[in-house]
C-alpha positions in Angstrom: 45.9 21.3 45.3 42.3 20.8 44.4 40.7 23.4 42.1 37.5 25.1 43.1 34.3 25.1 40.8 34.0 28.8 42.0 37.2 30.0 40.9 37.6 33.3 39.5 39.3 34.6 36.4 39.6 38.3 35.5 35.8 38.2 37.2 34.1 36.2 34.6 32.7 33.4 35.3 34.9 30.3 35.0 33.7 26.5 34.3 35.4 23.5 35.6 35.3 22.8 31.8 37.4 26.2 31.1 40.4 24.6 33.4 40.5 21.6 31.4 41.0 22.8 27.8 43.9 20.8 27.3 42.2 17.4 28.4 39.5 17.6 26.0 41.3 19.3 23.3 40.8 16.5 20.3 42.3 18.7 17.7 45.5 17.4 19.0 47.6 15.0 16.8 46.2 11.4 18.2 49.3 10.2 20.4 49.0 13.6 22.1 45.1 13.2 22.8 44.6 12.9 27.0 42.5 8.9 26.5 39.8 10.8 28.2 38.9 12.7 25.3 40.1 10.2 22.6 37.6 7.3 24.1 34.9 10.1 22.9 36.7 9.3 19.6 36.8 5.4 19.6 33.5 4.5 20.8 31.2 7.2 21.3 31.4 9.0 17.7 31.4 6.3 15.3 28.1 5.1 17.1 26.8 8.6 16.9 27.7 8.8 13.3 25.8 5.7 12.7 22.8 6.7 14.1 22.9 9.8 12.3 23.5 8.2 8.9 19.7 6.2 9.5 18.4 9.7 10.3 19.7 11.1 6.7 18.0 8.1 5.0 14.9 7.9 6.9 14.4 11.8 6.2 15.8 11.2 2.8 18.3 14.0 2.9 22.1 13.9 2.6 22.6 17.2 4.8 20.6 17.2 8.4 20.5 20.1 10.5 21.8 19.0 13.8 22.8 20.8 17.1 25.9 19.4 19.4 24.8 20.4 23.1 28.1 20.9 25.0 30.6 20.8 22.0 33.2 21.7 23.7 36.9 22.0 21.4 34.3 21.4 18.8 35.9 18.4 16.7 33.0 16.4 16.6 31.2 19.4 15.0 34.0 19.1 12.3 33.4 16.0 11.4 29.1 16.2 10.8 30.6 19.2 8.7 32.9 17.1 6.8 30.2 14.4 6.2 28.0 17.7 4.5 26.1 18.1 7.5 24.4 22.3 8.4 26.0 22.1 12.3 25.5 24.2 15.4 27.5 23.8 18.5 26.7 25.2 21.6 28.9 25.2 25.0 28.9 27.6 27.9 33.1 27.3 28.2 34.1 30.5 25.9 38.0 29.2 26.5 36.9 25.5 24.8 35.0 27.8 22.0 37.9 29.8 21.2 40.0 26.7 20.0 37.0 25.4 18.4 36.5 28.6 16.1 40.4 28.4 15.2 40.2 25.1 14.2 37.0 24.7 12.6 35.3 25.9 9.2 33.3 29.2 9.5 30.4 27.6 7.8 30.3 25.9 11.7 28.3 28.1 14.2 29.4 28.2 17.8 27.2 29.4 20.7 28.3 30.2 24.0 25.1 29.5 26.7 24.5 27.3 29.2 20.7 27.2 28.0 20.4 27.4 31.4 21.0 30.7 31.8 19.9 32.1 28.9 17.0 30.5 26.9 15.6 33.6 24.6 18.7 34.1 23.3 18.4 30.7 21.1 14.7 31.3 20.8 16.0 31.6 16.7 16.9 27.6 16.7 13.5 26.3 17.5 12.0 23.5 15.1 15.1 24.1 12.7 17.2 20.8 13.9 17.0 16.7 12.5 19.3 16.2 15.2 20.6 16.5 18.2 23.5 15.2 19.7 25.1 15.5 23.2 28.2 13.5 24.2 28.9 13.3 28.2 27.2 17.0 28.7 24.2 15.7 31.1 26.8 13.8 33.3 27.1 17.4 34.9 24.2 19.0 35.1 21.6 18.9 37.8 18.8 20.2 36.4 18.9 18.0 33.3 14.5 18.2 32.6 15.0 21.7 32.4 17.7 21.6 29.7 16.6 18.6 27.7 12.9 20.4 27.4 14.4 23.5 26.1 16.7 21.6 23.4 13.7 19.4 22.6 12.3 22.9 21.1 15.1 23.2 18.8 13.8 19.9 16.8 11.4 19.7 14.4 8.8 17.1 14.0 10.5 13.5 13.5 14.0 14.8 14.8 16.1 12.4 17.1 18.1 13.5 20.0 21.3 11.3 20.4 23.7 11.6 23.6 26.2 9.8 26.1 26.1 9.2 29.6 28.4 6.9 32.4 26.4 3.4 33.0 26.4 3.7 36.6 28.1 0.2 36.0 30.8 2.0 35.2 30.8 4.5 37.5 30.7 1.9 40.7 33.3 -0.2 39.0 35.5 3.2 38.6 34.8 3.5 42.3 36.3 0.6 43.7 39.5 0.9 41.8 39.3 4.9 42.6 39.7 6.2 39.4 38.5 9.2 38.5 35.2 9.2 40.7 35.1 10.2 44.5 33.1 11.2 47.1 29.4 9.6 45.5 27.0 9.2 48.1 27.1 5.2 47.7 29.3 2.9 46.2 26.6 0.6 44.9 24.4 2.6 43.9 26.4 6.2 43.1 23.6 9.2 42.3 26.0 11.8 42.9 29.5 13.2 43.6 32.4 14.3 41.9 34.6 13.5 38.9 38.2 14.2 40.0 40.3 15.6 36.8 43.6 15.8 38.3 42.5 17.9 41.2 39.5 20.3 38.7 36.4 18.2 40.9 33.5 18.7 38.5 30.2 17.5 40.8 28.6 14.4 38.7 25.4 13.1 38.3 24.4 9.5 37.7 21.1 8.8 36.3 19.5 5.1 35.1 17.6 5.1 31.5 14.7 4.8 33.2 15.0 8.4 34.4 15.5 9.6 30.7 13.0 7.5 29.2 10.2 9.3 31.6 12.1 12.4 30.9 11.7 12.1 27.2 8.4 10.2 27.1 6.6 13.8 29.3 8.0 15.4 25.8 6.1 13.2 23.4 9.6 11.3 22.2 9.4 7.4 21.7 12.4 5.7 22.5 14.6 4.4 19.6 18.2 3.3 21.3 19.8 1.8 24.4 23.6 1.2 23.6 26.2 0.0 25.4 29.7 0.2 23.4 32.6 -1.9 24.3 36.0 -0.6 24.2 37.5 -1.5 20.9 40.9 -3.0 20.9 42.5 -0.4 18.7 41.9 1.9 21.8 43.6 0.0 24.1 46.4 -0.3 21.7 47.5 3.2 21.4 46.6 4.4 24.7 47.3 3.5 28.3 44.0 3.5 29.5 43.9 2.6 34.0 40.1 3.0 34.4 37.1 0.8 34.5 36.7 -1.6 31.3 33.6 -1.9 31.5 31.5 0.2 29.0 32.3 3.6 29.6 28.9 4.8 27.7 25.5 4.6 27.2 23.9 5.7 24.4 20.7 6.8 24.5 18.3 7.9 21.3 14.9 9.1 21.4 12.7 10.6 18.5 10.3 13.5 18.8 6.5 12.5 17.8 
């Protein structure tokens, strides 16, 4: 039985994201991590990490300030602490910020906004971040200009925002062995639809570099990164894995002028 995006709970507003707490729970000891989280592990952080690491040197600090926009269980934002890194996540699921306040330092702040919805209230984060990073966030989201111009506030001068989306390569591959995404309006060229989570539909949106790059470029960023990871073999290893092979990211960087 399919799950509707406009479910109810206790009347509060319920995510898609809020249903699938488990799924993208990576606090989880690694055999027990659903792949669809743990491929976030494999290939998406290490490259993050990476880029984040050149940031540190180029700015010649060991500790960067940097925001994670839709954190979700909040691991990820664990391990930029762990490295010594000042770290701000923000998510609009409350149930997937619950478990990443019990299982996260308290030096770690966690937001709950949508920025969407309520833009004043992080008026206090402007031109305070070296960094942002967002891993598979703007997959969802519609109005994506709107919420990439309000984050691009939050960095200062010379900060680099890092995040994730599906190649649409992916994504039309994925089709035509039906996993996961359904219902696009084309096959070969797939815009939009849904991502089907074991019945919790999240409506997906599928956008080409190009879009970001104008996106970023009407900001006054220059683009640093287009990256395609492979899967590593170690991830195959440990985990069943029935999707598409081919890259299941793309990395995108851009720095703020």
């Amino acid at each position: 039985m399919e799950i509707s995006a406009q479910f109810a709970l206790n009347k509060k507003k319920t995510w898609e994201s809020d249903l699938l707490t488990d799924r993208f729970n990576t606090h989880k000891p690694m055999d027990e991590i659903h792949p669809d989280a743990a491929v976030n592990i494999y290939v998406g952080w290490p490259a993050l990490f990476e880029q984040i690491k050149y940031q540190s040197d180029f700015l010649g600090v060991k500790s960067c300030n940097i925001l994670d926009f839709g954190c979700g269980a909040g691991n990820f934002c664990k391990q930029l602490h762990i490295m010594g890194h000042k770290v701000t996540g923000i998510d609009h699921s409350e149930a997937l910020l619950e478990i990443a306040r019990a299982h996260s330092p308290k030096e770690i702040t966690f937001v709950n906004n949508s920025i969407l919805d309520d833009k004043n209230a992080l008026i206090h984060l402007e031109n305070r971040m070296d960094v942002i990073t967002s891993i598979h966030s703007f997959d969802w989201i519609e109005d994506t200009k709107s919420v990439v111009s309000t984050l691009s506030s939050f960095l200062k001068k010379d900060g680099i925002f890092l995040f994730t989306i599906f190649p649409k390569s992916h994504v039309r591959d994925s089709i035509k062995i039906n996993d996961l995404f359904e219902d696009f309006d084309s096959a070969e060229n797939p815009t939009k639809g849904f991502a089907n989570f074991d019945g919790v539909k999240v409506p997906t949106f599928i956008r080409e570099p190009s879009y970001y790059d104008e996106v970023f470029e009407g900001l006054g960023f220059e683009k640093l990164l287009e990256f395609y990871p492979p899967f590593p073999k170690s991830f195959f290893d440990r985990y069943k894995w029935h999707g598409s092979k081919k890259p299941e990211m793309l990395i995108l960087g851009y720095k703020k002028n």
